[in-house]
MARDRENKOL-505067 format. One record per residue (C-alpha): z, x, y; residue in one letter. Coordinates in steps of 0.001 Angstrom, whole numbers, padded with zeros to 6 digits, always signed. Layout:
N
ZXYa;...
//
This chain:
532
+033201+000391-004691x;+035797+001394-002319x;+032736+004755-001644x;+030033+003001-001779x;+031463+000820+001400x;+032410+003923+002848x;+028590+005104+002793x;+026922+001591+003540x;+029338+001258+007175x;+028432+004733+007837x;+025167+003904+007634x;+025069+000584+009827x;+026740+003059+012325x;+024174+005796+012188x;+021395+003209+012649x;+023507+000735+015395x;+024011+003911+017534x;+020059+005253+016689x;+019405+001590+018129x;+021624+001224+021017x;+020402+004999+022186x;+016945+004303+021890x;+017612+000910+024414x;+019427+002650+026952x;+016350+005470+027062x;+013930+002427+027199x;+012039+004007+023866x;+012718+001088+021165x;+015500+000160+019325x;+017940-002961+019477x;+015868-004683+017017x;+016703-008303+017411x;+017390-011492+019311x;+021509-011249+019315x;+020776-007451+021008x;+017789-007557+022742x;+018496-007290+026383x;+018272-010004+029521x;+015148-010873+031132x;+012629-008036+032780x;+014210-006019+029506x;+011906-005127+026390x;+011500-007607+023689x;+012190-005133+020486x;+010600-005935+016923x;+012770-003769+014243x;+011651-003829+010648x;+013711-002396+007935x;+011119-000300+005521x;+012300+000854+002204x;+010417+004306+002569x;+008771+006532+004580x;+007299+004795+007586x;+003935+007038+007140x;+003241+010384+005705x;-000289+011146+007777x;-000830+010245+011294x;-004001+010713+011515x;-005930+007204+010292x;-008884+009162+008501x;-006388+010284+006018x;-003814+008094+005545x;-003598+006406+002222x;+000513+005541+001307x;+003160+003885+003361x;+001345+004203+006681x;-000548+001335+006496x;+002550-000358+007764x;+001984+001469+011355x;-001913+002255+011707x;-002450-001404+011170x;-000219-001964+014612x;-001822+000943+016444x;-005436+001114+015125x;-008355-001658+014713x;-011299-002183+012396x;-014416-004046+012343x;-013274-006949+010956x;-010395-008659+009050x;-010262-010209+005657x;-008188-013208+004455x;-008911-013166+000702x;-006790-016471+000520x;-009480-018148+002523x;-012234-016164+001543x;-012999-015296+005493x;-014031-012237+007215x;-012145-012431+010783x;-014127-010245+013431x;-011772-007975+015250x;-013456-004897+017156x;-017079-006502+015453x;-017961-010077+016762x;-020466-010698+014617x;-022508-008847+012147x;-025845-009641+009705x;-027508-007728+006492x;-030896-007381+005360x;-032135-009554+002852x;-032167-006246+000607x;-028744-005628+001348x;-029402-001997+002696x;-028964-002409+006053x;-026115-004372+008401x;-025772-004476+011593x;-022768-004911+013596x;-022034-006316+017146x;-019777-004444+019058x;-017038-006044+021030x;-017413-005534+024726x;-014193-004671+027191x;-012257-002828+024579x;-010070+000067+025857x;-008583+003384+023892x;-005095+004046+024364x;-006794+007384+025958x;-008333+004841+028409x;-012257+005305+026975x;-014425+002148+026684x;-015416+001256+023145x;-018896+001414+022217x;-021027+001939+019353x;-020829+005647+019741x;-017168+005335+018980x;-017702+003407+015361x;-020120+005500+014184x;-017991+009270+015615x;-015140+007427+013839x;-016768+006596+010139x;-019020+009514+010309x;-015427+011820+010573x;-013630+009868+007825x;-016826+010756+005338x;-016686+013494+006529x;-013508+014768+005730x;-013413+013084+002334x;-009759+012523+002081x;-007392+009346+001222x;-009612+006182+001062x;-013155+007383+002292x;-014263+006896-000838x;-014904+003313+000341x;-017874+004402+002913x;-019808+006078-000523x;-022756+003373-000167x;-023200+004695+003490x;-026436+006406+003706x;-026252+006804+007468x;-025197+005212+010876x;-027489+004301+013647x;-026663+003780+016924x;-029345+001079+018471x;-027701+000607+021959x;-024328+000767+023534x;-022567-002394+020946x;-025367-002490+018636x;-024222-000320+015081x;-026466-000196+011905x;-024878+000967+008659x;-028240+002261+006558x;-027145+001929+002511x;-027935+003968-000032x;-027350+000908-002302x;-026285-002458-001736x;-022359-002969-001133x;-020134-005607+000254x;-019719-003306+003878x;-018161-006703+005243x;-015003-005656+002582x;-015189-001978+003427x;-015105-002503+006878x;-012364-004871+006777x;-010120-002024+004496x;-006517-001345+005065x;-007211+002308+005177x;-010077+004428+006233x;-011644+001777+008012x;-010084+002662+011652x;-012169+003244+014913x;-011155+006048+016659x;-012015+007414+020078x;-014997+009635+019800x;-013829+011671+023008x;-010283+012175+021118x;-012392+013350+017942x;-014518+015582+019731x;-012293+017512+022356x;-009629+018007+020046x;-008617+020486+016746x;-009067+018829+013666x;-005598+018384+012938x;-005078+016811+016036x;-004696+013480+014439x;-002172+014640+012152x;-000146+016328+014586x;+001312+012664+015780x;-001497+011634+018209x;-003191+008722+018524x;-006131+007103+020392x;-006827+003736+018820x;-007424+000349+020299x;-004473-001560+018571x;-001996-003354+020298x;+000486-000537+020141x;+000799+003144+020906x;+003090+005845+019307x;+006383+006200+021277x;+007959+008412+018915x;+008703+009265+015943x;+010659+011187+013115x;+008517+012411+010114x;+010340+010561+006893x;+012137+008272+009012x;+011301+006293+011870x;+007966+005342+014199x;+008546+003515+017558x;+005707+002045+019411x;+005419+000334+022112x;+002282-001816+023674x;-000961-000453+025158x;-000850-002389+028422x;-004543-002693+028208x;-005320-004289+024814x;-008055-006374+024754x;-006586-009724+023849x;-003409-009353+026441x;-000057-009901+026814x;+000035-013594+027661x;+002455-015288+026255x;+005427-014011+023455x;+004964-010804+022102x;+007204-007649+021171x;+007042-004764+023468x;+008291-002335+021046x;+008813-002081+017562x;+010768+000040+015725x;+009855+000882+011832x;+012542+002717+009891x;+013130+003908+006731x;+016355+002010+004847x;+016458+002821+001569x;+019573+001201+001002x;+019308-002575-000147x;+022523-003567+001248x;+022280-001869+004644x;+018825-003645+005069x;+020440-007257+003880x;+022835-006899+006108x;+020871-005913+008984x;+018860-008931+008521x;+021101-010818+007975x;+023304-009797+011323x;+020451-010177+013496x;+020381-006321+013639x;+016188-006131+011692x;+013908-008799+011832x;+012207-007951+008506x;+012305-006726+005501x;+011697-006444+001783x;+012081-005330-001795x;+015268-006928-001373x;+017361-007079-005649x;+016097-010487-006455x;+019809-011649-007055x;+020177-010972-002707x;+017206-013027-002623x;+018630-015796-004209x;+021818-015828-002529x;+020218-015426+000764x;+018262-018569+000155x;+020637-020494+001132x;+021684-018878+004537x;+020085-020402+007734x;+020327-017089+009597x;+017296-016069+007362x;+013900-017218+006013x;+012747-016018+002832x;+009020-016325+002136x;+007342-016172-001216x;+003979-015192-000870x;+001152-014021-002946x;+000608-010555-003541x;-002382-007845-005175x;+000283-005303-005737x;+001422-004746-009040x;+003720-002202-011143x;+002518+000377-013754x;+003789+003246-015282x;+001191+006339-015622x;+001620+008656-018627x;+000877+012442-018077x;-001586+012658-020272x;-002666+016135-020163x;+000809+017036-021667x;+002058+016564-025324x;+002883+014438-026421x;+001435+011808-024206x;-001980+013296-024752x;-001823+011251-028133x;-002999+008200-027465x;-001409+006570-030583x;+002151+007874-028196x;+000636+006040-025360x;+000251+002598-027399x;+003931+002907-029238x;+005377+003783-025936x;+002940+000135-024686x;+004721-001469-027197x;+008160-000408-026394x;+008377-001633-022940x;+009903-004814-022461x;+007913-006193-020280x;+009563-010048-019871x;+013214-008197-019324x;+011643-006487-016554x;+009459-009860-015168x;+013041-011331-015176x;+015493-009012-014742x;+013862-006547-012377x;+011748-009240-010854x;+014164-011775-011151x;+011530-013701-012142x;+008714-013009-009508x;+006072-011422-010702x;+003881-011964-014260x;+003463-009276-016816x;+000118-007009-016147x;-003442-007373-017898x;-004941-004318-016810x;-004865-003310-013604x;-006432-005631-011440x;-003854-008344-010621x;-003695-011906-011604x;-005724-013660-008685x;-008013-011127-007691x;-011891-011075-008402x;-012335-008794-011794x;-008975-009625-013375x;-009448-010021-016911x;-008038-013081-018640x;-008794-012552-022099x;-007898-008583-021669x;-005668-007245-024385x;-002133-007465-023626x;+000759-005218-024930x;+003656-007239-025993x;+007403-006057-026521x;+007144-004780-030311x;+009551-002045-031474x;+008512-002268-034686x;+004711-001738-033806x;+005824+001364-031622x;+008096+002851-034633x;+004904+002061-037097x;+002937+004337-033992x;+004758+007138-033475x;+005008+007695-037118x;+001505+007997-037310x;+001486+010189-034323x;+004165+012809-036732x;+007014+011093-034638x;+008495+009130-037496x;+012021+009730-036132x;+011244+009875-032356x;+012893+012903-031234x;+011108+012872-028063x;+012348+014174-024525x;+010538+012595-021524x;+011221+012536-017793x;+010117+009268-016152x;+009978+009152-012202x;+010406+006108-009680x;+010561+006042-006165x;+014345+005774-004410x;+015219+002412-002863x;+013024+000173-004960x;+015438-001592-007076x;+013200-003174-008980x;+011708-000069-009946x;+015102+001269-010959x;+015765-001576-012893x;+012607-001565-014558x;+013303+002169-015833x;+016535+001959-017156x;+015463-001483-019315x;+012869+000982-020439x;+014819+003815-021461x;+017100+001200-023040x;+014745+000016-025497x;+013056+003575-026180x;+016755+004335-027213x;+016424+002613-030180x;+013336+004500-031276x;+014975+007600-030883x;+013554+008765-027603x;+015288+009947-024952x;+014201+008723-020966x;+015696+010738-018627x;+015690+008972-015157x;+014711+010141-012171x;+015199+008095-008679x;+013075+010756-005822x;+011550+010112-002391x;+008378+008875-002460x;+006800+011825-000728x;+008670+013958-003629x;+007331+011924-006516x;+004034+012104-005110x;+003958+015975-004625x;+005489+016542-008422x;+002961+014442-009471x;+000649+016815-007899x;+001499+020145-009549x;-001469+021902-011365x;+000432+022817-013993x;+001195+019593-016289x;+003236+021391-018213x;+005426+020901-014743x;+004784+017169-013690x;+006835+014033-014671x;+006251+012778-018251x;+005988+009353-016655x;+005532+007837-013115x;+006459+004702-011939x;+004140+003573-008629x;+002988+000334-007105x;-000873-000051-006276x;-002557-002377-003975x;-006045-002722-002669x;-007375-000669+000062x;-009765-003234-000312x;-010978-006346-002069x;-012847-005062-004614x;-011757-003903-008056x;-013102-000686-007564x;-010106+000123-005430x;-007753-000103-008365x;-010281+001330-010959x;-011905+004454-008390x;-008349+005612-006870x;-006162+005400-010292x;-008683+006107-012948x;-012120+008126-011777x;-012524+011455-013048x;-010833+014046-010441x;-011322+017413-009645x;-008194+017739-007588x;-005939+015304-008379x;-004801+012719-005960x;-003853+008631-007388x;-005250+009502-011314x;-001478+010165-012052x;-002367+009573-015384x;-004843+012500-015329x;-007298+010651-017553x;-011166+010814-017683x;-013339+009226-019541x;-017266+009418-018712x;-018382+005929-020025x;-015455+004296-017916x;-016521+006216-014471x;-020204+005176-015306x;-019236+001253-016173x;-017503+001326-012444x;-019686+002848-010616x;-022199+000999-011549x;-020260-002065-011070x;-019589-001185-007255x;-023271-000264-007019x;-023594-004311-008266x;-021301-006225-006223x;-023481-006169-003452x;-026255-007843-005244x;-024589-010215-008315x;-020996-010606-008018x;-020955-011471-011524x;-022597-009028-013055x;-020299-006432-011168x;-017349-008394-012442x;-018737-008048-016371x;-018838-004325-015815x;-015038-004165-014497x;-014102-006194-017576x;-016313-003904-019994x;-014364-000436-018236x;-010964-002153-017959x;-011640-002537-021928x;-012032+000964-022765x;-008589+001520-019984x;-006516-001132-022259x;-007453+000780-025220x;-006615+004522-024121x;-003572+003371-022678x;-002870+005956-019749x;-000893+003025-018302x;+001650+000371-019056x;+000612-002761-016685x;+003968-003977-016015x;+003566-006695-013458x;+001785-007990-011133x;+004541-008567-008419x;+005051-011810-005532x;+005998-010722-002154x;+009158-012145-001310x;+009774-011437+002352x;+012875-011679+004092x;+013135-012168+008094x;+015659-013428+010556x;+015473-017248+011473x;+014305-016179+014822x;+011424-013816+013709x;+008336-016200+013924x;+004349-015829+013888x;+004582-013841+010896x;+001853-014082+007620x;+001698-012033+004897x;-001982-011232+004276x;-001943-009284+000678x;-005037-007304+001575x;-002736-005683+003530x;+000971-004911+001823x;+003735-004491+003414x;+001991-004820+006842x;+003576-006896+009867x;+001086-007030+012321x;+003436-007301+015243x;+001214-008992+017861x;+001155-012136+016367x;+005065-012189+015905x;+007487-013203+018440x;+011399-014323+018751x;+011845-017569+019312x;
//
């Protein structure tokens, strides 16, 4: 105890004197209303992040943690509140299809600056979306249906389909989705972007930043919608993996937000007026992805013991502290394409012992190494309940609490001989369409990137293609064929479907304006926020 003190107030001094620096240099920092300086002085946003702020500046690529920050310094099309059901125009103001569904045409919004200082026009969405096909990395995936782009006049855009699709979704996506300047994209190296420039039209611009740590930014003086009224100036996103260094900094006044907060701090902090805590729906959910191009997790009867073994209403309660539901396949509870009547693994040792014996495991003996990202309590949690129960079945879990970015890149090896047994990893929609869950996690790969399980399966990649292919015709029908592939999913088993998670937010009292929009997790859009 007396250690772990030690390293929690060295901490709140390494980031106090980070903050207090980057005030007196007028570059961020001071995060909150009990710091923030006198009048004519910056108003400064600070949110406490459990990771990596970002791993990929540029916003063609991006497709982990940054979504926090592009959404603050980039813009799309349009919007999407999947609560209400509405598409909210942002750099579009207004946009039609064909009765065929093949070709849409957007409206572009007129008086919209780059941070570079370059009007937006049409030239600028289609330079944009024609790079991020191009390129073929993260999320483009999304722009597949795009046949071509068509420029009719200086705000007039027409997407030409190769088959109908809901563009209004795809345009509205968290990632991939970003308009760019064209000038920025064409005078510069490719890796420009990735380098830690930007040239969007969002409310804020980079101010710095350390790779793995922190992002500052601080407003583009000519954003479209203005600065009347209260608004941030700068914000400062750090990483603090620590739960009870970012408690504490809400808590003191020192953050504004946070989350992923041990659901025991969540209820104590209930009842503290210095903070709001917001429950809020989410589409993110928890699953654990077996390597299954290594023994012996390449036997699926492995897969299904190893299903039953996890005990899935410990970790709803224990890890989630109660906030969250267990998984039925992977699209969450709430979402267009979740299966109800799904098969659902229950907590059954015996089942799993009756398994592995049939698998030539009567005894266990197995040694597997399960991953989970560091800072995420619940994920820690969730793992050692795990490797509890698989204790009594005579296998052995070891552990292993890494960095995101170092999870991700073991996960990557192309050996699999030399990857994780098992990974631990949140998804949530790039999107809001199944196919963002189904595509990204479970499509056949050449080069691997989110199939962490390493799975393929022909008649599953055919059932969701053609599925996306449908949902911009008969929403229905492209639902049935989700349900139909998420069948043959359940069955393999690359995956336990742990939960589907809430998002329990935790902010100062004085933090206001904010809304959780789960289309886009873990995102504050700063504009709309202010101290009161």
């Amino acid at each position: 105890m007396k250690l772990y003190s030690k390293r929690l107030r060295i901490v709140m001094t390494v980031i106090l004197v980070m903050l207090v620096t980057m005030a007196a240099s007028g570059c961020g920092g001071g995060g909150t209303g009990q710091n923030d300086a006198g009048e004519g002085q910056p108003k400064i946003a600070f949110y406490a992040f459990n990771s990596e702020p970002i791993l990929d500046w540029d916003p063609s690529v991006e497709y982990s943690n940054g979504i926090v920050v592009l959404n603050n310094v980039y813009e799309t099309l349009l919007r999407y509140e999947p609560l209400s059901k509405e598409v909210i125009p942002v750099l579009a103001t207004e946009y039609t299809k064909s009765d065929d569904g093949l070709t849409w045409t957007f409206k572009i919004r007129e008086g919209v600056k780059f941070h570079n200082g370059d009007d937006l026009t049409a030239e600028d969405v289609k330079a944009s979306i024609d790079r991020t096909i191009a390129l073929g990395q993260g999320a483009a995936f999304v722009w597949d249906p795009v046949e071509e782009i068509v420029i009719k006049d200086d705000y007039t855009v027409d997407f030409k389909l190769k088959y109908p699709a809901p563009l209004d979704l795809i345009a509205s996506s968290g990632y991939a989705a970003f308009i760019m300047s064209s000038e920025a994209i064409e005078s510069n190296p490719e890796d420009w972007f990735s380098q830690g420039n930007v040239a969007g039209t969002g409310p804020y611009t980079l101010q710095s930043f350390k790779m793995g740590d922190e992002v500052v930014l601080t407003k583009f003086e000519d954003y479209w919608k203005g600065w009347e009224g209260e608004h941030f100036d700068k914000v400062v996103i750090k990483k603090i993996p620590e739960t009870a260094s970012r408690r504490q900094l809400v808590e003191k006044g020192e953050a504004d937000v946070t989350m992923e907060l041990p659901y025991e701090d969540i209820e104590a902090l209930k009842g503290n007026p210095a903070v709001n805590v917001m429950e809020v729906p989410s589409f993110q959910n928890l699953m654990v992805f077996f390597n299954t191009e290594k023994a012996p997790l390449d036997n699926k009867l492995v897969r299904q013991a190893l299903s039953y073994a996890f005990p899935y209403g410990d970790v709803v309660e224990y890890a989630m502290g109660g906030y969250a539901v267990q998984g039925k396949g992977p699209i969450p509870v709430g979402h267009w394409g979740h299966g109800d009547d799904l098969f659902q693994y229950q907590h059954d040792l015996d089942k799993a012992r009756e398994l592995l014996a049939q698998a030539g495991y009567p005894d266990g003996g197995l040694e597997l190494l399960l991953t989970y990202m560091a800072g995420d309590e619940a994920e820690k949690k969730a793992a050692e309940l795990f490797k509890a129960e698989l204790a009594k079945i005579g296998i052995n879990l070891e552990i292993r609490s890494m960095p995101w970015e170092s999870q991700w890149e073991l996960s990557r090896n192309p050996d699999p001989q030399k990857r994780q047994d098992l990974l631990i990893m949140y998804w949530w929609p790039d999107y809001a369409s199944p196919y963002s869950w189904l595509y990204s996690l479970y499509h056949s790969e050449e080069e691997i990137l989110f199939n962490l399980s390493y799975w393929s399966n022909a008649e599953f990649d055919r059932l969701i293609d053609q599925g996306n292919e449908m949902s911009g015709i008969d929403i229905e029908e492209a639902e049935n064929l989700y349900i139909k592939a998420q069948e043959i999913l359940v069955e393999e088993a690359p995956t336990i479907f742990a939960y589907d998670k809430k998002y329990v937010w935790v902010t100062n009292s004085s933090f206001k304006g904010f809304k959780s929009n789960p289309i886009y997790p873990n995102v504050v859009f700063f504009y709309d926020t202010y101290r009161e």
